[in-house]
LOTI-597985 format. One line per field, with one value per atom (N, C-alpha, C): residue in one letter; z, x, y; atom name. Coordinates in Angstrom, 2 decimals. Example, Ala and Ser with C-alpha at 12.3 -4.5 7.8 and 13.67 -1.06 7.14 Angstrom:
LOTI-597985
drenmi: a|a|a|s|s|s;
zz: 7.80|7.80|7.80|7.08|7.14|7.87;
xx: 13.19|12.30|13.20|12.85|13.67|12.90;
yy: -5.69|-4.50|-3.30|-2.25|-1.06|0.03;
lumdren: N|CA|C|N|CA|C;
This chain:
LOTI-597985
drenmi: x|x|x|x|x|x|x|x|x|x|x|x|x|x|x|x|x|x|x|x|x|x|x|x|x|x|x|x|x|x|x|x|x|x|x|x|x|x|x|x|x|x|x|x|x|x|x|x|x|x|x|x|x|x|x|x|x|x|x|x|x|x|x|x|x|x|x|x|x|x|x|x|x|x|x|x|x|x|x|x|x|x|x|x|x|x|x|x|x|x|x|x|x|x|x|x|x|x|x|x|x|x|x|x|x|x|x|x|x|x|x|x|x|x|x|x|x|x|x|x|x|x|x|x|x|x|x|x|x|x|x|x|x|x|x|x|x|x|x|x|x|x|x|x|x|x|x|x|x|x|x|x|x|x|x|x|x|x|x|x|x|x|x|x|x|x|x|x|x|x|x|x|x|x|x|x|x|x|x|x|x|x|x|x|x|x|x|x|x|x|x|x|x|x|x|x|x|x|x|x|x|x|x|x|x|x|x|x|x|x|x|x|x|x|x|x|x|x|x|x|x|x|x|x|x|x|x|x|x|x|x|x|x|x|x|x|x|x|x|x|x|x|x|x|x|x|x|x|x|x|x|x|x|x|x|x|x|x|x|x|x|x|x|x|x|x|x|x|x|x|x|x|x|x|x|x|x|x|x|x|x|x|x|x|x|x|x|x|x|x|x|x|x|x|x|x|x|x|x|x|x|x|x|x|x|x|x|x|x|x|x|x|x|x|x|x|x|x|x|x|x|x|x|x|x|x|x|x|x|x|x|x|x|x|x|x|x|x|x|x|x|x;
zz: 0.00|0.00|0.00|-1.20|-1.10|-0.93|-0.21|-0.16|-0.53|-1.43|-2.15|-2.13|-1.72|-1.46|-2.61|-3.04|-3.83|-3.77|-2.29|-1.92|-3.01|-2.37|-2.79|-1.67|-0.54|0.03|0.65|1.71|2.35|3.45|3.89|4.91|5.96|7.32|8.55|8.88|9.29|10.33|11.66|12.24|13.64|14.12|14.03|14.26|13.08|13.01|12.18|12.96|12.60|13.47|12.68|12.59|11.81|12.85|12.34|12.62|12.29|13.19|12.80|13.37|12.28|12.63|13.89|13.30|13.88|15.37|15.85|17.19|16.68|17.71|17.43|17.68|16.60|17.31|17.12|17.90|18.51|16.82|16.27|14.74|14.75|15.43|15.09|13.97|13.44|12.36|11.88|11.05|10.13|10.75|11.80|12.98|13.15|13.39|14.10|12.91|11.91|10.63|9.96|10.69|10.28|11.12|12.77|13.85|13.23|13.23|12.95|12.36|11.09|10.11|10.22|11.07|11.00|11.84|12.95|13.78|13.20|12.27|11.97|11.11|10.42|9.55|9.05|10.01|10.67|9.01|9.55|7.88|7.03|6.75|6.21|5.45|4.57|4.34|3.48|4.13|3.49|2.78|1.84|0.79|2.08|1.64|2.20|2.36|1.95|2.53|2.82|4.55|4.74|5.01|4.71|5.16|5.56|6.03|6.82|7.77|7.13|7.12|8.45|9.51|10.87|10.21|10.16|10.02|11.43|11.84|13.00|13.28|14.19|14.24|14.41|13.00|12.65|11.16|11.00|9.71|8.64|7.54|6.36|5.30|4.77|3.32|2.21|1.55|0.67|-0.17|-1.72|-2.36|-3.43|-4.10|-4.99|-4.71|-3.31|-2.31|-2.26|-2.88|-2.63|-1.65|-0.46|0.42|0.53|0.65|0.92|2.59|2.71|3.94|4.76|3.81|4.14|2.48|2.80|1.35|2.08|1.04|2.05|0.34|0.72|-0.43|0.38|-0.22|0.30|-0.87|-0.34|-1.05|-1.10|-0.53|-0.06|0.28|-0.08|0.34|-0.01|1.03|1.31|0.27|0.15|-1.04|-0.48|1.07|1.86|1.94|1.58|1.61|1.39|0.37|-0.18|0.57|0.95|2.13|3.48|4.14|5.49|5.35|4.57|4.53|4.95|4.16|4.22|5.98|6.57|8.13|8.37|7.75|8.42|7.88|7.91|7.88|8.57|7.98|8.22|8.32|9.54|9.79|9.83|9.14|9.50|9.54|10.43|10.30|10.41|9.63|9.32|9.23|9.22|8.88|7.20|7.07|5.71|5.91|4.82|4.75|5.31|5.60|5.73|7.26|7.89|9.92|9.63|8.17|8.41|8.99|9.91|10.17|9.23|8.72|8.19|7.73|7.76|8.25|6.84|7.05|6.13|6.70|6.09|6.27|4.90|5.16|3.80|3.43|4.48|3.70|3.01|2.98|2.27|0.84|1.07|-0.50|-0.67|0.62|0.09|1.79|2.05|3.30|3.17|4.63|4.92|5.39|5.53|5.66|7.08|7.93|9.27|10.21;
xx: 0.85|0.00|0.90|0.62|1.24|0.78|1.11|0.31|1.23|0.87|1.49|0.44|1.44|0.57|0.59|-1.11|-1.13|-2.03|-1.05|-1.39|-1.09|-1.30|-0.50|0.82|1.32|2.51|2.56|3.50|4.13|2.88|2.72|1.99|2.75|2.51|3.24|2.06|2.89|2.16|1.77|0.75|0.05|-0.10|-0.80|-0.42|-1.03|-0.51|-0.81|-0.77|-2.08|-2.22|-3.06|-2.42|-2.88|-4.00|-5.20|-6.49|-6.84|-7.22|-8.38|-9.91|-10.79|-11.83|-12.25|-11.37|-11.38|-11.04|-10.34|-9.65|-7.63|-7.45|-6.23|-4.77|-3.60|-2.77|-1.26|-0.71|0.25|1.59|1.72|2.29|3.45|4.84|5.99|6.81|6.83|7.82|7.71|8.37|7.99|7.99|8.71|8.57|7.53|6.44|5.16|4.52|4.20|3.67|3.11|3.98|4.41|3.50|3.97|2.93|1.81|1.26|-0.20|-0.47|-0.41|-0.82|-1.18|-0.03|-0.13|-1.13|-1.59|-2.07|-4.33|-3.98|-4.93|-5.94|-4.67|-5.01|-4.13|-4.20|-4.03|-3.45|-2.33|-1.78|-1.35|-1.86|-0.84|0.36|0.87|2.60|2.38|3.51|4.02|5.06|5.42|7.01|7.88|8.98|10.11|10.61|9.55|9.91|8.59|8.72|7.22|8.01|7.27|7.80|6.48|6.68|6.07|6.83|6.59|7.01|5.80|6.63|5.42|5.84|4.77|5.01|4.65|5.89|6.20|4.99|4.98|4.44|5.77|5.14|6.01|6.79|6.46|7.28|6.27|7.22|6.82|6.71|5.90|5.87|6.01|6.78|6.70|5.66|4.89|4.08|5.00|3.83|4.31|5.10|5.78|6.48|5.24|5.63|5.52|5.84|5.07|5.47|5.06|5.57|4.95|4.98|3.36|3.17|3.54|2.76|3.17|3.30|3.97|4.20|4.62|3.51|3.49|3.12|3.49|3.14|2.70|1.52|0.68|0.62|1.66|1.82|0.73|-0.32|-0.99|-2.87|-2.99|-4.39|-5.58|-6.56|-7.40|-8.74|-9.47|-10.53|-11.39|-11.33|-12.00|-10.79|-9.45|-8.16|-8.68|-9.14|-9.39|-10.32|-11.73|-12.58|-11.91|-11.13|-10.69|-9.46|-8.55|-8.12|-8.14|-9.63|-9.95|-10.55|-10.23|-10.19|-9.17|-8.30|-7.57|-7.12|-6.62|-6.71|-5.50|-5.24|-4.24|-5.06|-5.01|-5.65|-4.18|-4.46|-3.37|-3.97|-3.29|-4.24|-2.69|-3.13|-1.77|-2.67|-1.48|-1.54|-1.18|-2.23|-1.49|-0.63|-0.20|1.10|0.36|-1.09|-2.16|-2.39|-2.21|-2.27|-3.61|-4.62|-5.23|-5.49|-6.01|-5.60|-6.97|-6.13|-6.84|-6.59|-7.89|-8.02|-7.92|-7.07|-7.44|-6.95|-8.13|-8.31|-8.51|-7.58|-7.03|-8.16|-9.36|-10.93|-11.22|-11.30|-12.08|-11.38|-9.70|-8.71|-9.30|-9.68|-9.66|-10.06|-9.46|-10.08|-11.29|-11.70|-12.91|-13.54|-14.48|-14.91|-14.42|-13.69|-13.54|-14.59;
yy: -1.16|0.00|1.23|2.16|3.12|4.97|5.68|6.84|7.63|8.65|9.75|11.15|11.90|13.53|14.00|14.43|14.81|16.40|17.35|18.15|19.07|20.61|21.74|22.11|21.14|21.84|20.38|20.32|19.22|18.88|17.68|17.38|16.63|17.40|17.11|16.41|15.01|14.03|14.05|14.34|14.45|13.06|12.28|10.73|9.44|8.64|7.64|6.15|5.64|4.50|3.02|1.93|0.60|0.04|-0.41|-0.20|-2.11|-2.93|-4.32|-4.12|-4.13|-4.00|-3.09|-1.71|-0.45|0.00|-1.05|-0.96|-1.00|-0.13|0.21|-0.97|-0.54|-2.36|-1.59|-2.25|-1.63|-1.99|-1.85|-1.87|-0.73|-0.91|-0.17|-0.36|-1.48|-1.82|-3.49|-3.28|-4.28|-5.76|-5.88|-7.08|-7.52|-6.32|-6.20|-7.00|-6.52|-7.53|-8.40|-9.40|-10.86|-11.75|-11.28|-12.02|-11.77|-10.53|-10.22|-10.44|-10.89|-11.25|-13.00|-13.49|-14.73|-15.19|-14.81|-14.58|-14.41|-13.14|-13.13|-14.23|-14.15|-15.67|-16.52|-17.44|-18.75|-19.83|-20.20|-21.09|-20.23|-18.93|-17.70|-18.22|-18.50|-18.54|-16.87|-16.04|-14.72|-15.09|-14.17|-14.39|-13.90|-13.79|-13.24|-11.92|-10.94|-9.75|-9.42|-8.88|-8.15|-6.65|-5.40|-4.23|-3.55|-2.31|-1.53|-0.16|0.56|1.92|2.75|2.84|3.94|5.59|5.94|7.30|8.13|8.89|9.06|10.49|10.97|12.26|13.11|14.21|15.55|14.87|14.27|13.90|13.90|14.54|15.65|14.40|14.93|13.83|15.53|14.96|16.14|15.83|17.26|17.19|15.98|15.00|13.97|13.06|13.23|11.79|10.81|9.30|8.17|7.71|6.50|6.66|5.28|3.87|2.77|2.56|3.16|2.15|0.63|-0.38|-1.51|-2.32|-3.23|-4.59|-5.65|-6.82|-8.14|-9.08|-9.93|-10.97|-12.18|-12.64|-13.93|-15.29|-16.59|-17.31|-18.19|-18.26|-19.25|-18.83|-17.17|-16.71|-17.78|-17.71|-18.12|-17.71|-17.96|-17.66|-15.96|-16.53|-15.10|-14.03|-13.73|-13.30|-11.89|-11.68|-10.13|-9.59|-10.19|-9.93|-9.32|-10.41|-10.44|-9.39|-9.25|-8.14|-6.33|-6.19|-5.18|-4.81|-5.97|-5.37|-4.59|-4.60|-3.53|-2.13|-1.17|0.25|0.98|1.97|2.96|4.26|4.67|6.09|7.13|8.05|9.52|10.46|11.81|12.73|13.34|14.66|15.23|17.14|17.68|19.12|19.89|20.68|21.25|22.19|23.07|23.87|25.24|25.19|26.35|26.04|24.97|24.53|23.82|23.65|22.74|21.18|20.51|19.33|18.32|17.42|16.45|15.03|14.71|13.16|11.99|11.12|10.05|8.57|7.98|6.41|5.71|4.77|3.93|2.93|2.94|2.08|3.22|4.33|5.63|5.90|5.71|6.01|7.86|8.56|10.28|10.54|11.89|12.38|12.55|11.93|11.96|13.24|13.90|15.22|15.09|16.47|16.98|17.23;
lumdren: N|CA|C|N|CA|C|N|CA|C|N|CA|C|N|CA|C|N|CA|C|N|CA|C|N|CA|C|N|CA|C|N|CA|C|N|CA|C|N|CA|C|N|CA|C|N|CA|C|N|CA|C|N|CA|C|N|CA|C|N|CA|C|N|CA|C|N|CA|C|N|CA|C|N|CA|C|N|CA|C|N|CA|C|N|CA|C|N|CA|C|N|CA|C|N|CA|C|N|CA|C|N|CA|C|N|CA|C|N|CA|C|N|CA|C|N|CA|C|N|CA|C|N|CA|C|N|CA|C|N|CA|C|N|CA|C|N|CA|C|N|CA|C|N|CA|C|N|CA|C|N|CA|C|N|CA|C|N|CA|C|N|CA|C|N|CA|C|N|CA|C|N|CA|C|N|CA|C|N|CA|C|N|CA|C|N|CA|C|N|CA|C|N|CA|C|N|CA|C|N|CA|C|N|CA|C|N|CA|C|N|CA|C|N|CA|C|N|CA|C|N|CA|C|N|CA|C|N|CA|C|N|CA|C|N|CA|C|N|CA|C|N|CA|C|N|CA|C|N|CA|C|N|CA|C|N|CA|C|N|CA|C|N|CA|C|N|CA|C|N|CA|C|N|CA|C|N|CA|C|N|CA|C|N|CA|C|N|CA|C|N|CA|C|N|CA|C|N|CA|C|N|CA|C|N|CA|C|N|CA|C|N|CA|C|N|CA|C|N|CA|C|N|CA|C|N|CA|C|N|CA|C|N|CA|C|N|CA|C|N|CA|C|N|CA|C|N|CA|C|N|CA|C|N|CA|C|N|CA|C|N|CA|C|N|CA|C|N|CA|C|N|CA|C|N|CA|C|N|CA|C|N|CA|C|N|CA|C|N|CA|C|N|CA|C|N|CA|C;
């Protein structure tokens, strides 16, 4: 999953937080991942690279920075895979270059109204 600003100025990060069925999970780095995932669903085989990028609070994404959240490859998904997936979510809420603060969640793919 990748998020790219496609502001008019840089957006400073206020907090960003990985979301299952909208309760919050403790997700620092790419360590974190692997359990959870496996965890979630059970027999799982992942490829060999899982990543996952925390976006810290105060950190700038510049305008047109690409930014991969997370990348995971599933050797083995389940038929419900694409379903059960979409439990989870990346919330950020960040500032514009104007002190606006605003919200986005990666089920929506656009900020959601403030």
């Amino acid at each position: 999953m990748t998020l790219t600003n496609v502001g008019l100025g840089p957006a400073v990060v206020k907090s960003s937080q990985v979301m299952l069925d909208g309760a919050p999970l403790p997700v620092e780095s790419s360590e974190d991942v692997q359990p959870l995932l496996e965890r979630v669903f059970p027999g799982v085989q992942l490829g060999s690279s899982v990543a996952f990028f925390k976006l810290n609070r105060e950190h700038a994404v510049q305008v047109g920075k690409e930014v991969e959240l997370v990348s995971f490859v599933v050797m083995n998904p389940s038929s419900d895979f694409d379903k059960e997936i979409k439990r989870f979510s990346i919330r950020i809420s960040h500032e514009s270059l104007y002190g606006e603060t605003l919200h986005y969640d990666t089920r929506d793919h656009q900020p959601p109204p403030v």
